[in-house]
mmCIF file of the N, C-alpha and C atoms, coordinates in Angstrom:
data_MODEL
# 
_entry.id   MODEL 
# 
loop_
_atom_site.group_PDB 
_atom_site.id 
_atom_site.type_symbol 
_atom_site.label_atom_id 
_atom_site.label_alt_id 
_atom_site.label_comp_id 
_atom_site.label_asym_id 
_atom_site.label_entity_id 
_atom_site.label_seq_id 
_atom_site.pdbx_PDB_ins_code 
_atom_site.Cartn_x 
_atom_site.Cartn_y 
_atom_site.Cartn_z 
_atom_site.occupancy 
_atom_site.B_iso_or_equiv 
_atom_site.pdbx_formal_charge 
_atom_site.auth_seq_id 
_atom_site.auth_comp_id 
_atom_site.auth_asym_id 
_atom_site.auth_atom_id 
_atom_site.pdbx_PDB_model_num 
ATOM 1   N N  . UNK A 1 1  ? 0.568  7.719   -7.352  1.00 0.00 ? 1  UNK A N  1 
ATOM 2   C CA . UNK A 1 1  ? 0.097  6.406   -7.769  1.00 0.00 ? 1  UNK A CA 1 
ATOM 3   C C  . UNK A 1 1  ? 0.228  5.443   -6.609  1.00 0.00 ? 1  UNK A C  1 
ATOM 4   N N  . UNK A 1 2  ? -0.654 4.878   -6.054  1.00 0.00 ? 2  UNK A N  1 
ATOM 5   C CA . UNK A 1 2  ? -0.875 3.874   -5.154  1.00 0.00 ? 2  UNK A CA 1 
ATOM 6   C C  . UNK A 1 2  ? -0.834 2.321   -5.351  1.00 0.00 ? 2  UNK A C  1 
ATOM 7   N N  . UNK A 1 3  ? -0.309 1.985   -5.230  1.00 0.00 ? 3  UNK A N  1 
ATOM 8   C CA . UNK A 1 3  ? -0.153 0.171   -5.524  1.00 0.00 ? 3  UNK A CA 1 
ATOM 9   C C  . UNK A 1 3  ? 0.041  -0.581  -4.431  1.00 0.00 ? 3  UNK A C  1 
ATOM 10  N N  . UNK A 1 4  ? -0.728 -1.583  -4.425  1.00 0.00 ? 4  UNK A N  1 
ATOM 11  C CA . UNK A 1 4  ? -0.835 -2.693  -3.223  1.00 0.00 ? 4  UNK A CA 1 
ATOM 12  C C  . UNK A 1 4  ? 0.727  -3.716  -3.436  1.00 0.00 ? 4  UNK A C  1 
ATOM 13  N N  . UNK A 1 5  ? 1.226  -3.893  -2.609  1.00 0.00 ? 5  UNK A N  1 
ATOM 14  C CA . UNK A 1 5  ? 2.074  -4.444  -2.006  1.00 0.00 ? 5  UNK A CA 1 
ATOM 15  C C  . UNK A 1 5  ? 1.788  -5.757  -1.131  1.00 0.00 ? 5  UNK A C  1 
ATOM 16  N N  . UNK A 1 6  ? 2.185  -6.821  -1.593  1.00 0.00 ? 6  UNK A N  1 
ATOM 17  C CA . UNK A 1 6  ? 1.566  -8.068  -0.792  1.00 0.00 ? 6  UNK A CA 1 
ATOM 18  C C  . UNK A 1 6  ? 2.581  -7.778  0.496   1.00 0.00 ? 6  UNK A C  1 
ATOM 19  N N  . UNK A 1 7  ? 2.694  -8.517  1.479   1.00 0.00 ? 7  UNK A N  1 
ATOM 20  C CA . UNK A 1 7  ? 3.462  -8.874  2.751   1.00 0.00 ? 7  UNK A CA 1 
ATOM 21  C C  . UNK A 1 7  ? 4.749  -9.486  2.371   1.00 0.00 ? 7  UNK A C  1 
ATOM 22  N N  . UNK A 1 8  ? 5.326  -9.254  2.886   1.00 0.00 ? 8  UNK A N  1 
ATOM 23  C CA . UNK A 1 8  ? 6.887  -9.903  2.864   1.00 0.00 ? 8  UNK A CA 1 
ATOM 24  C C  . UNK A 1 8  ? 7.181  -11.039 4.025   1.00 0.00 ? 8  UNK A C  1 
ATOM 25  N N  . UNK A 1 9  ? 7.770  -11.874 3.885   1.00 0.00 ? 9  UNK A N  1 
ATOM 26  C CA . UNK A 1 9  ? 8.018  -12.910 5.199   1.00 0.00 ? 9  UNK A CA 1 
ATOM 27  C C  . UNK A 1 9  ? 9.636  -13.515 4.994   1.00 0.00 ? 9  UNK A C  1 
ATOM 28  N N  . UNK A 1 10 ? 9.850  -14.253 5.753   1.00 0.00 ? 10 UNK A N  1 
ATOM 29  C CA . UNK A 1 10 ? 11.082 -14.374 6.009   1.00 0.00 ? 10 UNK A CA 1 
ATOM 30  C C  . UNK A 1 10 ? 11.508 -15.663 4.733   1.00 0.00 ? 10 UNK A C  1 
ATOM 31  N N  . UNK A 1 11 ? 10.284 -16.121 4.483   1.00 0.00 ? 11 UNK A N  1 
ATOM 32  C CA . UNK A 1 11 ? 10.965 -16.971 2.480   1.00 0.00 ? 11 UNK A CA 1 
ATOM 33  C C  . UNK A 1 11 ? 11.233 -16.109 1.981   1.00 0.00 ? 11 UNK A C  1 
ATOM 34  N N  . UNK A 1 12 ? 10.616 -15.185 1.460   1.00 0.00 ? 12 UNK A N  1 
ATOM 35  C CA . UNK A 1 12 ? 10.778 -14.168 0.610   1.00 0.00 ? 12 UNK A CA 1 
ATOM 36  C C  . UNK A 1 12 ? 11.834 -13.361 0.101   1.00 0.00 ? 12 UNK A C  1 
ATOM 37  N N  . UNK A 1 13 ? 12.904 -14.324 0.620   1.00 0.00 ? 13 UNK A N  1 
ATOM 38  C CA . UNK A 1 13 ? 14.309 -13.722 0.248   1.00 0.00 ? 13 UNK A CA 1 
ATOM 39  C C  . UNK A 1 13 ? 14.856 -12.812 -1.117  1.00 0.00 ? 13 UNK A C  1 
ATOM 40  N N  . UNK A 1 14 ? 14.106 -13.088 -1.982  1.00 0.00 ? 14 UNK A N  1 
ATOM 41  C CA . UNK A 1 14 ? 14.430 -12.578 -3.398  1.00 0.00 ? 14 UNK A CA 1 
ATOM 42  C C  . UNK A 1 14 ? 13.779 -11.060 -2.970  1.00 0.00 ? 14 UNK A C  1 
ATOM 43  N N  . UNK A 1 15 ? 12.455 -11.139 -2.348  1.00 0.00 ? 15 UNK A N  1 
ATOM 44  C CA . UNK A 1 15 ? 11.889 -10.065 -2.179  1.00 0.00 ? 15 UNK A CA 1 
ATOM 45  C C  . UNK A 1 15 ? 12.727 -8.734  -1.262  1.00 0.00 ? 15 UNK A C  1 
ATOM 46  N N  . UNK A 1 16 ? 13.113 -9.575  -0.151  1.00 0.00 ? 16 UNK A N  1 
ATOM 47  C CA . UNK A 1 16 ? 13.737 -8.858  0.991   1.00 0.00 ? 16 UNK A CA 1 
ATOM 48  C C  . UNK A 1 16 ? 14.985 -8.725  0.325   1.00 0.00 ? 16 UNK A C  1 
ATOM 49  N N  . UNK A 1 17 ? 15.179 -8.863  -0.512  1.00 0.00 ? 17 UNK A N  1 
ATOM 50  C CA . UNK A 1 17 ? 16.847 -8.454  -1.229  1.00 0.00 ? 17 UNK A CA 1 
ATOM 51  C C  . UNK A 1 17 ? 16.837 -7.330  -1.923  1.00 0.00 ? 17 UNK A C  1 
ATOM 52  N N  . UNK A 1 18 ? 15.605 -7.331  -2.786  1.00 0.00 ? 18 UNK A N  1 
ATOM 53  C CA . UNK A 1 18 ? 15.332 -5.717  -3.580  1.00 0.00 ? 18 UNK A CA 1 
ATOM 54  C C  . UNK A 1 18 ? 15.145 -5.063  -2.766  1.00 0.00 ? 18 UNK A C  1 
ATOM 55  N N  . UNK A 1 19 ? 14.443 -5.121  -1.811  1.00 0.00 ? 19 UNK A N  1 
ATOM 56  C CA . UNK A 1 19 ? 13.969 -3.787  -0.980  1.00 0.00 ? 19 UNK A CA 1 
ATOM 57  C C  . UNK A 1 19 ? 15.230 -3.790  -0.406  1.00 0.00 ? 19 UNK A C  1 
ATOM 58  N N  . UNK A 1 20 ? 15.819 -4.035  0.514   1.00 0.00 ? 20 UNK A N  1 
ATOM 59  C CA . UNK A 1 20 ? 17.416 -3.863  0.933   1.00 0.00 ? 20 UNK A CA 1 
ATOM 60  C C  . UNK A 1 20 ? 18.336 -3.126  -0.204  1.00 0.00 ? 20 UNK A C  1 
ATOM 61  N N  . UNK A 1 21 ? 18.361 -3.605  -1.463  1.00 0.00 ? 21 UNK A N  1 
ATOM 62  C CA . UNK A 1 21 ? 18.928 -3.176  -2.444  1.00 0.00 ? 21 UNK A CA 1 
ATOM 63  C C  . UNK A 1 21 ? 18.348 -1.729  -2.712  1.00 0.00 ? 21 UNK A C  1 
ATOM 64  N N  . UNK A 1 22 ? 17.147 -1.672  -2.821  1.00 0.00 ? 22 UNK A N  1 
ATOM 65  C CA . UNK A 1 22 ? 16.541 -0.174  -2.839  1.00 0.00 ? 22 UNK A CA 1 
ATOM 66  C C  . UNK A 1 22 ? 16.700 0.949   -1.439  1.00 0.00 ? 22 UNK A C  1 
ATOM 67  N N  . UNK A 1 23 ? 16.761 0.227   -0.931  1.00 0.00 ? 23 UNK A N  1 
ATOM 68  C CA . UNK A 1 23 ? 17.199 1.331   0.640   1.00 0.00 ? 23 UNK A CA 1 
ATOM 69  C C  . UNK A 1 23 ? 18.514 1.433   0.573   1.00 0.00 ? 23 UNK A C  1 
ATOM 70  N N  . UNK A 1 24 ? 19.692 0.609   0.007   1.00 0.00 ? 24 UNK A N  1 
ATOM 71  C CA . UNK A 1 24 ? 20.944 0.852   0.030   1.00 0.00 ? 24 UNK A CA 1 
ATOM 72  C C  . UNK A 1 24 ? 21.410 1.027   -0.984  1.00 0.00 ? 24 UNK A C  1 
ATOM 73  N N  . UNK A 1 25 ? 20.953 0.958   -1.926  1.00 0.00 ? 25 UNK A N  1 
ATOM 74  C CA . UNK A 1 25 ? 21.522 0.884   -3.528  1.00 0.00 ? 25 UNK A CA 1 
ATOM 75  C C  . UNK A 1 25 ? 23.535 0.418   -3.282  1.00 0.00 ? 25 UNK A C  1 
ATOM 76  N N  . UNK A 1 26 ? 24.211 1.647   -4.052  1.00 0.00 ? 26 UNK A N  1 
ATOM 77  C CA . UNK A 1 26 ? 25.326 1.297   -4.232  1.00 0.00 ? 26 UNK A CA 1 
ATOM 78  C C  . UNK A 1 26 ? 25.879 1.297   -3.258  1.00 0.00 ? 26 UNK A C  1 
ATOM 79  N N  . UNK A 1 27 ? 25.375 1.799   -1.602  1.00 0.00 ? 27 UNK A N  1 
ATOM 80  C CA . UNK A 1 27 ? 26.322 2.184   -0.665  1.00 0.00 ? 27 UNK A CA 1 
ATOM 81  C C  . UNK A 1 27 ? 27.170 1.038   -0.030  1.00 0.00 ? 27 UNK A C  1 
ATOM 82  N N  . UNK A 1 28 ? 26.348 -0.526  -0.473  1.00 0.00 ? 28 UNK A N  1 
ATOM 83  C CA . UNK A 1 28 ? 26.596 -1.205  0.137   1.00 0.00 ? 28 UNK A CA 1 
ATOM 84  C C  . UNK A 1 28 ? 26.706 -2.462  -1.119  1.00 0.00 ? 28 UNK A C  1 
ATOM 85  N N  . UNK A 1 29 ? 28.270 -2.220  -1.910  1.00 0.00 ? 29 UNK A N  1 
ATOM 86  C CA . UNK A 1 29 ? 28.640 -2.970  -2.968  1.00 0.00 ? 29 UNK A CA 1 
ATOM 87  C C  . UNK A 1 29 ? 29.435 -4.866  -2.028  1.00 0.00 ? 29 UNK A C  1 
ATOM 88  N N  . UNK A 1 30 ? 29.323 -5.489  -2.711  1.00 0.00 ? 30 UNK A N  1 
ATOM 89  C CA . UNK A 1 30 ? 29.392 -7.226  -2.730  1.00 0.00 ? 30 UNK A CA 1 
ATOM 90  C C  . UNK A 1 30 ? 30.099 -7.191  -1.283  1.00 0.00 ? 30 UNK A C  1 
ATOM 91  N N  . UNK A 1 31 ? 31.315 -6.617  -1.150  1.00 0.00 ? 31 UNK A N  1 
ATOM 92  C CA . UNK A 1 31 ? 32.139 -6.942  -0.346  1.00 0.00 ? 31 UNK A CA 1 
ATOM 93  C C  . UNK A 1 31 ? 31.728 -6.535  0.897   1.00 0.00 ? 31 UNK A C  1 
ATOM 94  N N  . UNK A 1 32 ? 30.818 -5.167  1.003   1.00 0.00 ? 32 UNK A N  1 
ATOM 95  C CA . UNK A 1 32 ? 30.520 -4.827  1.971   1.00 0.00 ? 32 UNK A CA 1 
ATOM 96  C C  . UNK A 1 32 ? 28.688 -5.850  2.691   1.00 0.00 ? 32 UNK A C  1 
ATOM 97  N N  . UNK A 1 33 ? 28.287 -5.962  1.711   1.00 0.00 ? 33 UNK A N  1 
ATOM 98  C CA . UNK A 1 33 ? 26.823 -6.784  1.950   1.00 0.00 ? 33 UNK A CA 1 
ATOM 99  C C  . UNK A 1 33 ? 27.301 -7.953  2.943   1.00 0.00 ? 33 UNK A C  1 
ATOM 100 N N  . UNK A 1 34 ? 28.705 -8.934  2.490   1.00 0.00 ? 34 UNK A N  1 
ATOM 101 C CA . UNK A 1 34 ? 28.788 -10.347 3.172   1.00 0.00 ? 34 UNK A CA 1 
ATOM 102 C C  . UNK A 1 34 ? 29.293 -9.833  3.948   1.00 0.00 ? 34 UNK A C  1 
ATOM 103 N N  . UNK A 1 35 ? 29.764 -9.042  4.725   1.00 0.00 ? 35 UNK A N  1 
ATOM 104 C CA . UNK A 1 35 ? 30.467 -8.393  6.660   1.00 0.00 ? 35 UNK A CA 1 
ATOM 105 C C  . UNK A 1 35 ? 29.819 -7.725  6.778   1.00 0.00 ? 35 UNK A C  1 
ATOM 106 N N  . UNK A 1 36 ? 28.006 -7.500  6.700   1.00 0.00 ? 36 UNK A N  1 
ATOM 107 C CA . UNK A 1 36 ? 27.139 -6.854  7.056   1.00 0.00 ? 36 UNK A CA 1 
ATOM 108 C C  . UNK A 1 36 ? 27.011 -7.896  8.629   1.00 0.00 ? 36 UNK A C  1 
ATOM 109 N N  . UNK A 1 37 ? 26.850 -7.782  9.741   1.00 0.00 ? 37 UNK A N  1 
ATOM 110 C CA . UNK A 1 37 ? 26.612 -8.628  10.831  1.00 0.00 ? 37 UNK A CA 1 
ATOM 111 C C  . UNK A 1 37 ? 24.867 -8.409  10.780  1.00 0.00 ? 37 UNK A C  1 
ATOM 112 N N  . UNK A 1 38 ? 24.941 -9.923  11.471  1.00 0.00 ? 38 UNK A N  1 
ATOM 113 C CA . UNK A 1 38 ? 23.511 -10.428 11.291  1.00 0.00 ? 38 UNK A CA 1 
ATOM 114 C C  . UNK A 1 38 ? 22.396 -10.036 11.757  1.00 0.00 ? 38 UNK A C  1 
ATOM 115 N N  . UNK A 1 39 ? 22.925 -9.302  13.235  1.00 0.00 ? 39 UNK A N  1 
ATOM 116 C CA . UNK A 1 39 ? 21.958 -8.299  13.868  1.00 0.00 ? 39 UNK A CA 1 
ATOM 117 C C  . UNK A 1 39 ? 21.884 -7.009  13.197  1.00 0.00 ? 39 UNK A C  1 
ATOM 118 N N  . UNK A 1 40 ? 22.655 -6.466  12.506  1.00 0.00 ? 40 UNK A N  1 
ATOM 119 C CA . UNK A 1 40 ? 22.065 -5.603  11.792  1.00 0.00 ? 40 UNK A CA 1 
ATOM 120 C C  . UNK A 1 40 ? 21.336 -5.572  10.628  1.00 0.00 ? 40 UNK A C  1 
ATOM 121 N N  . UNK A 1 41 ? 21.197 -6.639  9.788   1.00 0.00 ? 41 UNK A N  1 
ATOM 122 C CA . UNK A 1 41 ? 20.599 -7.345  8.691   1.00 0.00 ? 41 UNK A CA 1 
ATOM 123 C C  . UNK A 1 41 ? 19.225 -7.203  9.234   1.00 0.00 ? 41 UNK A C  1 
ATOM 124 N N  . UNK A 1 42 ? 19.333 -8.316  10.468  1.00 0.00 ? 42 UNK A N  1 
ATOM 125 C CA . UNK A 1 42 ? 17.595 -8.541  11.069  1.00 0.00 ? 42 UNK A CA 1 
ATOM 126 C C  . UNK A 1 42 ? 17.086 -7.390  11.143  1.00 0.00 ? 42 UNK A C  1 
ATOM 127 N N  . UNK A 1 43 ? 17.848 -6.521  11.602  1.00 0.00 ? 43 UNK A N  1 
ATOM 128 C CA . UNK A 1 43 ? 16.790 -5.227  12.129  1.00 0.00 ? 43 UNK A CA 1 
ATOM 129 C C  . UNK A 1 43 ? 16.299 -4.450  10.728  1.00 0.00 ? 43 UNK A C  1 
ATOM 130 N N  . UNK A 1 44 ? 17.404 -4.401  9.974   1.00 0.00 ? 44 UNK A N  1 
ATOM 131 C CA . UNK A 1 44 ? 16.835 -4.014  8.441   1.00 0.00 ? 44 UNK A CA 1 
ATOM 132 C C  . UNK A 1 44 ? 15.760 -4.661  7.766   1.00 0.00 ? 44 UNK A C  1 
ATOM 133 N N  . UNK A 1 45 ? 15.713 -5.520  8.113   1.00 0.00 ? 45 UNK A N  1 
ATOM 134 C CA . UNK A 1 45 ? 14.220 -6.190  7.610   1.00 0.00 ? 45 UNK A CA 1 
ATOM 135 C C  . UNK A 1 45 ? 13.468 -6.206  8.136   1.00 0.00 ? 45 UNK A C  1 
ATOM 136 N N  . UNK A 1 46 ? 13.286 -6.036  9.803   1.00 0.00 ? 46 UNK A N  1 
ATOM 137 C CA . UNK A 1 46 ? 12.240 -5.703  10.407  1.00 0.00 ? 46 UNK A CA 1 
ATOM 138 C C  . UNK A 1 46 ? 11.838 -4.623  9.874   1.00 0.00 ? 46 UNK A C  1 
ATOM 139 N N  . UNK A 1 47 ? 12.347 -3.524  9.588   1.00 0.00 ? 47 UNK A N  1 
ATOM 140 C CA . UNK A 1 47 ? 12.123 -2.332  9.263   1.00 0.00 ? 47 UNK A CA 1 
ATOM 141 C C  . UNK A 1 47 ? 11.740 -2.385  8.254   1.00 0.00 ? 47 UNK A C  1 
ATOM 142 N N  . UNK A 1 48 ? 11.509 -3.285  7.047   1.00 0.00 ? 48 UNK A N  1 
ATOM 143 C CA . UNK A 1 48 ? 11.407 -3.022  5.960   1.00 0.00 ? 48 UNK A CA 1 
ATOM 144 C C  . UNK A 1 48 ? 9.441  -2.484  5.813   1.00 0.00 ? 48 UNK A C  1 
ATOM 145 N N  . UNK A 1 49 ? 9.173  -2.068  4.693   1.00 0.00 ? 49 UNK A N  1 
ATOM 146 C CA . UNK A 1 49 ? 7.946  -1.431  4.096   1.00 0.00 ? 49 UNK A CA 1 
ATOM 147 C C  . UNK A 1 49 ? 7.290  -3.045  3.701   1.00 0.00 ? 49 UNK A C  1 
ATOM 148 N N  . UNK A 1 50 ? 6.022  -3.141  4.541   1.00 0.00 ? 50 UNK A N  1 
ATOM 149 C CA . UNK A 1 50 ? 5.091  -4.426  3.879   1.00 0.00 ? 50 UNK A CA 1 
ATOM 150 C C  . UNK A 1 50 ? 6.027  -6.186  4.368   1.00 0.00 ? 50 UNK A C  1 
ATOM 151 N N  . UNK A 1 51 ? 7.198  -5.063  5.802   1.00 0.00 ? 51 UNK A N  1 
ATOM 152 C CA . UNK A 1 51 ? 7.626  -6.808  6.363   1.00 0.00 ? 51 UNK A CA 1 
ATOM 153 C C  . UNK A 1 51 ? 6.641  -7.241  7.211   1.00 0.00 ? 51 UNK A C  1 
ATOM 154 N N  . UNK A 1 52 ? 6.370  -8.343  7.083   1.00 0.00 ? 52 UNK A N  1 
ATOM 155 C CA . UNK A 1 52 ? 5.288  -8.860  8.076   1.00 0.00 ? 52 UNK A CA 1 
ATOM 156 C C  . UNK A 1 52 ? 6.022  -9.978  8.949   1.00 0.00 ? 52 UNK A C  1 
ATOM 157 N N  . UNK A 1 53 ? 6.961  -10.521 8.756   1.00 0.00 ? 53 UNK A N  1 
ATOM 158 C CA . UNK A 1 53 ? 7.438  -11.432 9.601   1.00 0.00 ? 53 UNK A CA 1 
ATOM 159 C C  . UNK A 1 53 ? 7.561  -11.182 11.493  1.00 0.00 ? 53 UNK A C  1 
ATOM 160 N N  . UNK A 1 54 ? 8.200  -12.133 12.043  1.00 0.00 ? 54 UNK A N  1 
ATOM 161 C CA . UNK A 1 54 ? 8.502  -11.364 13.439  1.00 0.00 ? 54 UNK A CA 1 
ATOM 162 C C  . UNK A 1 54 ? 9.905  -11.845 13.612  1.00 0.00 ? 54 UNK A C  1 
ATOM 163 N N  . UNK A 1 55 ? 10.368 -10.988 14.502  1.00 0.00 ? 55 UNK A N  1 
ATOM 164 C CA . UNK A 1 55 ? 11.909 -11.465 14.973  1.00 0.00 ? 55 UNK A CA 1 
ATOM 165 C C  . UNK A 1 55 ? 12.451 -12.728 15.241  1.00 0.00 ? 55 UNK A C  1 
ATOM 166 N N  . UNK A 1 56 ? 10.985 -13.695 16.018  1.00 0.00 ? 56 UNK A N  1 
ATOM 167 C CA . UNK A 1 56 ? 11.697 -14.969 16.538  1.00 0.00 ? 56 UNK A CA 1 
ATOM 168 C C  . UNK A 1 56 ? 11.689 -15.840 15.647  1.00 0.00 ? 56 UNK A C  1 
ATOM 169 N N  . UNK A 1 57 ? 10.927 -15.724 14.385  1.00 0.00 ? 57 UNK A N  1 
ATOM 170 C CA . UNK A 1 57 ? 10.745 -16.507 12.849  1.00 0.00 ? 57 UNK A CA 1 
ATOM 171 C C  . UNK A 1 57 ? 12.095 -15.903 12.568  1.00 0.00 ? 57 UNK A C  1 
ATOM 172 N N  . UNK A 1 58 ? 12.937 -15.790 12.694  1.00 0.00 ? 58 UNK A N  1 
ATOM 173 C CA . UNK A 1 58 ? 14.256 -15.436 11.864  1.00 0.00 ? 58 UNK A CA 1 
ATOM 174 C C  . UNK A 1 58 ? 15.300 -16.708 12.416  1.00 0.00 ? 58 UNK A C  1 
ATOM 175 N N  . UNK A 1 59 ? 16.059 -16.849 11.399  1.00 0.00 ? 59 UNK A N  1 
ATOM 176 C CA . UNK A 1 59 ? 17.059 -17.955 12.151  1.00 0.00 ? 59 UNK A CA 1 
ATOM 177 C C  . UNK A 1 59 ? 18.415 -17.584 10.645  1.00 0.00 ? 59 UNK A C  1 
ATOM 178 N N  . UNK A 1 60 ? 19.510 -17.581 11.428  1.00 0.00 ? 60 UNK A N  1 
ATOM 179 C CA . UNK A 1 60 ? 20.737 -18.123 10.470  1.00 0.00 ? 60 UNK A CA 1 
ATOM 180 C C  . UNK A 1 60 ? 20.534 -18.615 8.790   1.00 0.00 ? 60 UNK A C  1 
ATOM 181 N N  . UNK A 1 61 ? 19.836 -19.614 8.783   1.00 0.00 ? 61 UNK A N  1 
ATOM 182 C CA . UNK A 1 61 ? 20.111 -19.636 7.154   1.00 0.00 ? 61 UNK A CA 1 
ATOM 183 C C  . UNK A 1 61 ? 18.620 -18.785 6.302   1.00 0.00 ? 61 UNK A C  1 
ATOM 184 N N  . UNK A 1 62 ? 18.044 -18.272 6.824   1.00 0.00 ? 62 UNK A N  1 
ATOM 185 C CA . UNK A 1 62 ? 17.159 -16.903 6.181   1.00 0.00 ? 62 UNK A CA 1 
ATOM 186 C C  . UNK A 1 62 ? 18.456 -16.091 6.526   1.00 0.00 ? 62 UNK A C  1 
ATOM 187 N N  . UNK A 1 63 ? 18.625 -15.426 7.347   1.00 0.00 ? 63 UNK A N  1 
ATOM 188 C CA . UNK A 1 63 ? 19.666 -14.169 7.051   1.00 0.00 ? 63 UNK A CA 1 
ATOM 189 C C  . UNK A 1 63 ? 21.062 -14.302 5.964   1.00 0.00 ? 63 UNK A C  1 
ATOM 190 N N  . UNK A 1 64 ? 21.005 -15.971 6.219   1.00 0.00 ? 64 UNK A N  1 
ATOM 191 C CA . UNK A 1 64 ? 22.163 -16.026 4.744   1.00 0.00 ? 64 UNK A CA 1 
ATOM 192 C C  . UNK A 1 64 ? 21.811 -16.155 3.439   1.00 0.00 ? 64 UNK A C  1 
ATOM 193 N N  . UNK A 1 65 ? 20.520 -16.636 3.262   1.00 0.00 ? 65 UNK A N  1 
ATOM 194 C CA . UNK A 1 65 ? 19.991 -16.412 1.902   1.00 0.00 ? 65 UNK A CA 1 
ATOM 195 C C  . UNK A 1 65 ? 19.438 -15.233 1.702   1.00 0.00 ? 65 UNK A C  1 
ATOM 196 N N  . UNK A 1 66 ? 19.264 -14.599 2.475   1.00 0.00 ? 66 UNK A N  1 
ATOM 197 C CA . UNK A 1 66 ? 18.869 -12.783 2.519   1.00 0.00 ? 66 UNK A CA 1 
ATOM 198 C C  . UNK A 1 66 ? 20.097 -12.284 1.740   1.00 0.00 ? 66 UNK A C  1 
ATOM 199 N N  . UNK A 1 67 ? 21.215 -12.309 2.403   1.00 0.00 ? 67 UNK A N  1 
ATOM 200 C CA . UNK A 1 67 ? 22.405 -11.746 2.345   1.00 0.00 ? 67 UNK A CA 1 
ATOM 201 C C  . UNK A 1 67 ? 23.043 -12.419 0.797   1.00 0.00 ? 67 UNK A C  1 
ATOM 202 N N  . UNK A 1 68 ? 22.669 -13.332 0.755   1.00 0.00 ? 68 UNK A N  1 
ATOM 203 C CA . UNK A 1 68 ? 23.145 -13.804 -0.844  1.00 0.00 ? 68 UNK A CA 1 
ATOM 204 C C  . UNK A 1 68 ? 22.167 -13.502 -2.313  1.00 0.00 ? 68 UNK A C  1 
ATOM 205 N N  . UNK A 1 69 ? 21.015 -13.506 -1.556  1.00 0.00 ? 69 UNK A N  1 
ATOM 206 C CA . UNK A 1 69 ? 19.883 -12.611 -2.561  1.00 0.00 ? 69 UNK A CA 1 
ATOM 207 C C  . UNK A 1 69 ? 20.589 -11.428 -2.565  1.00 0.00 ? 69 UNK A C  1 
ATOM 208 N N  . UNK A 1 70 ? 20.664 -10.596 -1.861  1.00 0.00 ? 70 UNK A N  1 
ATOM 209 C CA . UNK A 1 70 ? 21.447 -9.481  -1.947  1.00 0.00 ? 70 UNK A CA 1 
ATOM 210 C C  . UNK A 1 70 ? 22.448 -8.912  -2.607  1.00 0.00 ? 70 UNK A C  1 
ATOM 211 N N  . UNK A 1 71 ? 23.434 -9.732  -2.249  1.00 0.00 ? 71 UNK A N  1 
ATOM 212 C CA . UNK A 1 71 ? 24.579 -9.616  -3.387  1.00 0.00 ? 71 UNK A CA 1 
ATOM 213 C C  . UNK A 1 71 ? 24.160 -10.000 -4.933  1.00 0.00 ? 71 UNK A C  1 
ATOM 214 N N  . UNK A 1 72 ? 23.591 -10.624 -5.209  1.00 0.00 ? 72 UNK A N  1 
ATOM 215 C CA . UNK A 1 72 ? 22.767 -11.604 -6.386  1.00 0.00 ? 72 UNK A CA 1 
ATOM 216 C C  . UNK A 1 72 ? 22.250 -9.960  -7.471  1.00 0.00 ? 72 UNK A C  1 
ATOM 217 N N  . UNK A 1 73 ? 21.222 -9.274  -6.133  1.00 0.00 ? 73 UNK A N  1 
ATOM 218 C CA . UNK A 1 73 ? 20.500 -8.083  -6.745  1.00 0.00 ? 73 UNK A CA 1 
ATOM 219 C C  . UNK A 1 73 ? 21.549 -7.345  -6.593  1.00 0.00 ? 73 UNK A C  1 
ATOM 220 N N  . UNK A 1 74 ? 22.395 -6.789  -6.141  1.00 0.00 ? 74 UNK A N  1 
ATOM 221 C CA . UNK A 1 74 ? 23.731 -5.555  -6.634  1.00 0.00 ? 74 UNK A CA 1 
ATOM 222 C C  . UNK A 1 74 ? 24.360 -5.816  -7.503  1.00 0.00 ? 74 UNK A C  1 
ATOM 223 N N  . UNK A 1 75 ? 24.710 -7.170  -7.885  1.00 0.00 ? 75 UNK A N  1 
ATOM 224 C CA . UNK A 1 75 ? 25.162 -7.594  -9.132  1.00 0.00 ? 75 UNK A CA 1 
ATOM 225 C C  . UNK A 1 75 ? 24.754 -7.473  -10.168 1.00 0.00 ? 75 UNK A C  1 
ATOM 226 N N  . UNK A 1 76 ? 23.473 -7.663  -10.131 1.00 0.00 ? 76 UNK A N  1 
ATOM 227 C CA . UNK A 1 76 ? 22.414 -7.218  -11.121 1.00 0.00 ? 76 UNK A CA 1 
ATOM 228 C C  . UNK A 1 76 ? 22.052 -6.302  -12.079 1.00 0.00 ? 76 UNK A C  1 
ATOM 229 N N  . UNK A 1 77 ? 22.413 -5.206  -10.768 1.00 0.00 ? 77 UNK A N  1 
ATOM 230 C CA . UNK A 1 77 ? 22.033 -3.939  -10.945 1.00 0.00 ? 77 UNK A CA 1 
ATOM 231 C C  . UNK A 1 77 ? 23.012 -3.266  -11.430 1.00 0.00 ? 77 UNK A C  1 
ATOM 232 N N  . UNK A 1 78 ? 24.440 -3.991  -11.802 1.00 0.00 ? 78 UNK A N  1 
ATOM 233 C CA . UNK A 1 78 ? 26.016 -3.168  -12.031 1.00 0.00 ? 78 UNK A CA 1 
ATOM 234 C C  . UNK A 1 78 ? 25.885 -3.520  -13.274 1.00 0.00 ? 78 UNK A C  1 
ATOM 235 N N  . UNK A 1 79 ? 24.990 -4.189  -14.226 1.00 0.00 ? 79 UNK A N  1 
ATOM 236 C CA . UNK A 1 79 ? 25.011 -4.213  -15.549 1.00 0.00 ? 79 UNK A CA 1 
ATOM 237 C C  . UNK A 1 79 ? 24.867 -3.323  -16.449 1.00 0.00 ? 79 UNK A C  1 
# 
């Protein structure tokens, strides 16, 4: 089954949190998501499926609302 996928960008925080959440599921529970360092965050989202953003569009408070979407969706998902 094939389904279109819009683009992802660096607002898209809610978005870039599931997909993070789906590439890591449980491996990476609350405590471990907030001492994720930031260069490794970025590069995870570069990498992501349907990211369209670019590296120099990234700044500090996207990677912290990334990272708090994040925790937000593992929490979620422990219900």
């Amino acid at each position: 089954m094939s389904q279109f996928e819009p683009p992802i960008y660096w607002n898209d925080h809610e978005d870039i949190a599931q997909k993070l959440y789906e590439k890591f599921g449980d491996d990476f529970p609350e405590s471990k998501i907030y001492r994720v360092r930031f260069t490794d965050l970025l590069n995870w989202v570069l990498e992501l499926p349907h990211f369209e953003g670019k590296k120099e569009e990234s700044n500090e408070g996207h990677l912290e609302m990334i990272q708090s979407a994040w925790v937000y969706e593992w929490r979620d998902n422990q219900k």
